[in-house]
N, C-alpha and C positions, 0 to 999 in steps of 0.2 A: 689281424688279431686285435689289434686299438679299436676298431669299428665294431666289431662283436663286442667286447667287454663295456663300451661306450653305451650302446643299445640297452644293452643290458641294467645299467647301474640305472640308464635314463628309467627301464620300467619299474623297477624294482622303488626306485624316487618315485613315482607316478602313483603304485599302488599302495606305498607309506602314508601319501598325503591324500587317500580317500578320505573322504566324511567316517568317522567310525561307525555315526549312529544311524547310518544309511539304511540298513535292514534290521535294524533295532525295533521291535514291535511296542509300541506305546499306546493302543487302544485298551483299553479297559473289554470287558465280557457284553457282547450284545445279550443283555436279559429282559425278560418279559414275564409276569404275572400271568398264571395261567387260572388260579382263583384264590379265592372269591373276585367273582368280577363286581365293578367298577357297581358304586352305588348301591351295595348287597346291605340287606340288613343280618347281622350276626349275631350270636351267643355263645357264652360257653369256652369251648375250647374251637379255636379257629385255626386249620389247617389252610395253609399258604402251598398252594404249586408251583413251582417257576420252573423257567427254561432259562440254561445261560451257556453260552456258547461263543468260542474264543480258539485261535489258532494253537493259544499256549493252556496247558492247566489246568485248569478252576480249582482254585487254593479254599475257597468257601463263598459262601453265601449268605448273606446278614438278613434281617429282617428289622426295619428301623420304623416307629411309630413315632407321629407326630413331631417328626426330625432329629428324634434320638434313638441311638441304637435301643435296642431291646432285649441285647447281648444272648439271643436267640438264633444258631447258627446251624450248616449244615455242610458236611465237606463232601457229599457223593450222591453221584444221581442215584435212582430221581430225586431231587431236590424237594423236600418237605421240611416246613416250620412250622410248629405248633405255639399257636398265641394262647395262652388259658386268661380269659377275661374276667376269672370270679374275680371281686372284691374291687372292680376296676366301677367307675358311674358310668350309667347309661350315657350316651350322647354319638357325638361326631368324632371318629378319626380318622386321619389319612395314612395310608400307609407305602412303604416301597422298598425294595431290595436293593440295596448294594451287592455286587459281586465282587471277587477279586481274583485276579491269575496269579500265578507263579512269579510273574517278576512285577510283581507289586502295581501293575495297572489295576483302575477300578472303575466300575459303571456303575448306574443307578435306572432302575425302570422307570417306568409311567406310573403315576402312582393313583392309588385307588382309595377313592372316599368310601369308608365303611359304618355304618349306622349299627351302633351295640345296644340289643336290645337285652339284658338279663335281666332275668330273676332274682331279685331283690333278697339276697342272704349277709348274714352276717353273725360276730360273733365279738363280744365285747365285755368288758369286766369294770367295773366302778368300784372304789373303797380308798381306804386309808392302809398306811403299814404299821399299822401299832393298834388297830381293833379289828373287829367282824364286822362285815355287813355281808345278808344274804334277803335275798328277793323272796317272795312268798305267792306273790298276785300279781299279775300282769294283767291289764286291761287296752284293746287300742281303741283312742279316741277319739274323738269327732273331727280333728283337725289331720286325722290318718299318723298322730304319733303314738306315744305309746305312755304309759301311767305305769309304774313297777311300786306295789308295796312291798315293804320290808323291816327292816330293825338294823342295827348298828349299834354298836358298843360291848362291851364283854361281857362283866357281871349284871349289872343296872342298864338294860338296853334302852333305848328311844324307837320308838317309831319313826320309818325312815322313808320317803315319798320320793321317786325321781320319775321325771317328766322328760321323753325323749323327742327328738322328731321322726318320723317315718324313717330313716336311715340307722337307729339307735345313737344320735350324738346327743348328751347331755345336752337340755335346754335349761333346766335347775332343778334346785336338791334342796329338800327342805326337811326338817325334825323334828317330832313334838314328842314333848315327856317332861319328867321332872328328874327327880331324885335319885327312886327307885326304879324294879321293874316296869316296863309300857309294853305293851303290844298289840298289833294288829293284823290279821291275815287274810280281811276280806274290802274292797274297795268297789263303787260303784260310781260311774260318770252322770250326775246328776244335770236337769235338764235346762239347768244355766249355765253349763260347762263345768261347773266346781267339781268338786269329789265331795259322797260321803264314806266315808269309814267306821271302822266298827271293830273293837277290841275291848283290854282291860286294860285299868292304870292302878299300880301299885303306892303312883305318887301324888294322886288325889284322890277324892272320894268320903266314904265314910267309912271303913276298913279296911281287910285286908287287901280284896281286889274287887274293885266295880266297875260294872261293864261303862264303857266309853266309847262314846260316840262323838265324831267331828268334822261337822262340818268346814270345809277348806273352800275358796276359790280357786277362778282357773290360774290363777299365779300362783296357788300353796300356799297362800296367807289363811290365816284360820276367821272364817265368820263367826262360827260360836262350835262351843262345845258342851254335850249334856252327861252327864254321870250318873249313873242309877245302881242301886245296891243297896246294902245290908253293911251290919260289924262286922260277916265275915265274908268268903268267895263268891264273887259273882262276876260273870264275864260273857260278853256279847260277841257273837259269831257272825252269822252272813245278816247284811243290811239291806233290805232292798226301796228303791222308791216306789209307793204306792201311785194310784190313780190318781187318789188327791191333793198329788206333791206333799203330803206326808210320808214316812216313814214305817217300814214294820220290821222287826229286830228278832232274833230268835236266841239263844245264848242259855244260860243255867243260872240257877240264882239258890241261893243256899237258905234252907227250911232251919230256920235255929232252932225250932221244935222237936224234930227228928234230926239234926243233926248232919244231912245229908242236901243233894243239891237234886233240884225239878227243874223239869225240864220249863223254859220261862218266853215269852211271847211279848214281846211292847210294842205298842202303835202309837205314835208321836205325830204331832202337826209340823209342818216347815220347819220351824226354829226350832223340834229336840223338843218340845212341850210336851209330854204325857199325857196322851188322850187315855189309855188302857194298860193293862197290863193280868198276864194269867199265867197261871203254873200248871203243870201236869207231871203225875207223875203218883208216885207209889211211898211204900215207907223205907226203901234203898234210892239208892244216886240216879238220876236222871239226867241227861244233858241233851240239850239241840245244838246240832250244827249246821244244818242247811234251812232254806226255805223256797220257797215258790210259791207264786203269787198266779192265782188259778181263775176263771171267769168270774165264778163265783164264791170263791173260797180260797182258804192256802192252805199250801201241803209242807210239813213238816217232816227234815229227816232228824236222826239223833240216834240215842241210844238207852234202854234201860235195864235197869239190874231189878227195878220193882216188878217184870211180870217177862215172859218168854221161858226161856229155856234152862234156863242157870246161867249165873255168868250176869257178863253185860250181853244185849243181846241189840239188834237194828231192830229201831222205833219209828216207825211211820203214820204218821199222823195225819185224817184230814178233816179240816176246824172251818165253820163258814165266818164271816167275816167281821162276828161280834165276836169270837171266841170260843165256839162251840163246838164239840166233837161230833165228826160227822163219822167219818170209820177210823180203825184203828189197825194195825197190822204189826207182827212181830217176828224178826228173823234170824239164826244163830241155832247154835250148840251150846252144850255144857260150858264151851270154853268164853274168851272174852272177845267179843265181835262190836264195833261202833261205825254205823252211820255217817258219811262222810262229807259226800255230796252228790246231788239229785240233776238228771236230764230230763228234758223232755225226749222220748222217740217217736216215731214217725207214724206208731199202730197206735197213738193217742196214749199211749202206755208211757213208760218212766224205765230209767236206768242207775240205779242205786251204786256208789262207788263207795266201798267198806274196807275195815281193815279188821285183822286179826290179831292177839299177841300169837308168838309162838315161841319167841327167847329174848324174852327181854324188853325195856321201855326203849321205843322207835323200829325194834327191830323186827319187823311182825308179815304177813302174808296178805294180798290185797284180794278182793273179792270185788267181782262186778253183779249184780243180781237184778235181771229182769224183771219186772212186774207188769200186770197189765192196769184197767184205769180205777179199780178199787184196789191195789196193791196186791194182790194173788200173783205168787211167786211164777214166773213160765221158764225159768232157769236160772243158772250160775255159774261161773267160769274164774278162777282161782288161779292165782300167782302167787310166786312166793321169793325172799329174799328182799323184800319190799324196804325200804327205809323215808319215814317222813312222817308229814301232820295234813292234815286238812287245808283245804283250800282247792281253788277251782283246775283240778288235777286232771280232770274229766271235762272233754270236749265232743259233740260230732264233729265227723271231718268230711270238708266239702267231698268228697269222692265217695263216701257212703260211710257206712257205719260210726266207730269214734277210735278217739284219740286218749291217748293215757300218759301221765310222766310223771314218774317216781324215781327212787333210785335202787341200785343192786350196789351187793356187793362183791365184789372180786375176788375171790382168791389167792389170786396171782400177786396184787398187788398191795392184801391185805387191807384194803379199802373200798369206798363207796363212787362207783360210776353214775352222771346220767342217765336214765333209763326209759327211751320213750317206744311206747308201744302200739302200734296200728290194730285196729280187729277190727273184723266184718261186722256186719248187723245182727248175727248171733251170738258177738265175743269172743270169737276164735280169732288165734293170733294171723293177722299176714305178712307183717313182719317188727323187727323192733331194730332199733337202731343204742349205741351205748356211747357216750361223750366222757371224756374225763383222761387226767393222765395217772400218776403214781401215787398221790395222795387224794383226800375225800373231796368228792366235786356231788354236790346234790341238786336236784330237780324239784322244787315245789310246785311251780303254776305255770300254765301253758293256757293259749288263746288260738284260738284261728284266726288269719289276717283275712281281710278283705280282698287281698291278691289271690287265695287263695293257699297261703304257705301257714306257717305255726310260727308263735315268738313262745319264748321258754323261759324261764326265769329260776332263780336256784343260788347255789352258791358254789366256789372252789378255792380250794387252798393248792390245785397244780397249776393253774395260769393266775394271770396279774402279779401280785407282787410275789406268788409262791412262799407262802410260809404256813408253814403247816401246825402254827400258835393260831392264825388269824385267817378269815375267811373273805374275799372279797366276793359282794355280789357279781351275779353270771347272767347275762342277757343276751339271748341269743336267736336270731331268726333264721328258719332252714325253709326249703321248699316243699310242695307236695309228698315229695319224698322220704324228708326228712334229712336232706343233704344242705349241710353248711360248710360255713369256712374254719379254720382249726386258728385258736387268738394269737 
């Protein structure tokens, strides 16, 4: 009975003093990358495959970029992670899985170099918290960045210039004005790099508003600047560079005889020197707002109240290149219709972007109106809920027909959205896209990039500093599509 109980205690001793951690599993998950494989180039949103495989578990699945998690997880087969690379830069990353079992072991794959190729969008806001500023003109420049005209200030605004690079980061910001009112809505990349500009100042001149013109360098320092006017309103619109590195100006200038404003034309040498200048127009208000500079001539848009329909009516002008009227065309109803701004299209023809009242000052309905090469109307296609001013609102879009960006207004939210619009080559919608959150976010000028996408320019009081006193400028680049990132 001692020899039994002896054996016994011996085993029982024996199997106390095993190893504990003897059949204790400590390998971490064999896993593997099943794609994108190894040296892929990617975009967009990037779907990960993996396989992971373990005697215990699998607790999860990570997804770690450039040796930091990416807090991107998955706890069941099959195993998918979804990378979304918008707003991330082009280039080189490496990426790899961690897995983990149940009792806390953990492995790592083989990890894969992935090349991110996207499409360049974005979505960005510049201003102060205590004034306005809203973009008006967007242009991109020779160095692939980008030029945004605008204004800033509350009552007494400034003309307000900011210069980005291809990416939308501030490279500098600069402001011209005085006292009083300044503004300007049209900007052109001149062929020294500089900018010209073209508005009205309140706070020079020789009355109440004279059209102003100013030349800037490619830093925004000003070379000179010219003023032209009268004792009362006059104010200059689109600028463009002629043949001769001169200058030709289109804008209104006020008849103190009749009391009313003609439609006005100036042609200036390099420096803003006055070579010419001509009026047209009737014994009611005339005004230009666009122009184009044509082989042998320039075409004029605008609007007047001296001859059409009743009303203001779209005034199309074409003058050879001493100032001469070569034909004339006139578009509208009864009601008040103005000229905006002018395309070239593709049948040697033109495409007219107008607007309407219909309740109220800004609040009005937009018109696009076909014509062919002496301005004969070949159709029209009408939106409505429109909000804005002039300036280069009207684009073609590399994929065929054009491009539009204005604002609506909401209902819902009581306010004004972004509002940009695609149509085909007859001006039928194909689709539109709407930006903006709870309070007014507007759209004045839009460009096509070189890449092939749109930059947009506007203002909002729902992103940046959100204050629904004050406006900060909105710059925003979207793709073909019209798909951007949200700020």
């Amino acid at each position: 009975m001692k020899k039994i109980s002896l054996s016994l205690f011996t085993l029982l001793i024996w199997f106390g003093c095993e190893d504990p951690n003897k059949d204790v599993d400590t390998n971490g998950p064999k896993t593997s990358i099943l794609s994108p494989e190894n040296n892929s180039v990617v975009s967009d949103t990037v779907i990960f495959v993996c396989e992971s495989v373990d005697e215990n578990p699998i607790l999860r699945v990570e997804l770690w970029i450039n040796n930091d998690s990416s807090g991107i997880t998955d706890t069941s087969e099959p195993y998918e992670l979804k990378w979304i690379t918008k707003g991330l830069e082009n280039g080189t990353y490496n990426a790899f899985i961690k897995a983990y079992d149940t009792l806390g072991n953990y492995s790592t794959s083989d990890t894969v170099t992935l090349f991110l190729d996207n499409f360049l969008i974005f979505n960005k806001t510049f201003g102060n918290p205590n004034e306005s500023e809203f973009g008006y003109t967007v242009i991109q420049t020779s160095d692939m960045g980008y030029a945004i005209l605008g204004s800033v200030g509350t009552e007494n605004k400034d003309i307000c210039l900011l210069r980005t690079d291809y990416s939308g980061n501030r490279l500098w910001f600069q402001t011209y004005g005085g006292s009083k009112h300044d503004e300007a809505r049209h900007i052109k990349q001149t062929i020294d790099d500089g900018f010209i500009i073209s508005g009205f100042t309140k706070s020079y001149g020789f009355g109440e508003e004279d059209a102003w013109i100013i030349k800037i360098d490619a830093s925004g320092l000003m070379d000179w600047n010219a003023k032209f006017g009268t004792s009362g309103n006059d104010r200059a619109s689109q600028v463009l560079q002629d043949d001769d590195g001169g200058y030709i100006i289109i804008g209104e200038k006020q008849n103190s005889t009749l009391n009313q404003s003609d439609l006005w034309i100036l042609k200036t040498n390099s420096q803003g020197e006055l070579s010419w200048e001509k009026t047209y127009g009737g014994d009611s208000d005339d005004k230009g707002y666009d122009i184009r500079i044509e082989s042998n001539s320039y075409l004029l848009l605008g609007s007047t109240s001296s001859y059409g329909n009743g009303g203001h009516d779209i005034w199309l002008l074409n003058i050879d290149h001493d100032g001469n009227e070569i034909w004339s065309n006139t578009y509208g109803s009864s009601n008040n219709e103005y000229g905006r701004s002018i395309i070239n299209t593709e049948d040697e023809g033109y495409l007219i972007f107008a607007t309407s009242e219909s309740f109220g000052n800004d609040n009005t309905d937009l018109h696009n109106i076909k014509v062919d090469s002496v301005g004969s109307q070949q159709w029209i296609k009408s939106f409505g809920g429109f909000y804005g001013k002039n300036g280069n609102v009207l684009q073609k879009s590399p994929t065929g027909g054009y491009i539009l960006i204005s604002s609506r207004y909401s209902f819902n939210n009581n306010a004004y959205n972004m509002w940009l619009i695609k149509m085909d080559l007859n001006g039928d919608t194909e689709w539109t896209k709407t930006f903006g959150g709870v309070k007014n976010d507007y759209g004045f000028g839009i460009t096509t990039t070189l890449d092939g996408g749109f930059v947009i320019t506007g203002g909002t009081e729902s992103y940046g500093f959100k204050n629904a006193d004050f406006s900060d400028l909105w710059f925003l680049k979207t793709d073909i599509n019209g798909n951007t990132l949200y700020p």
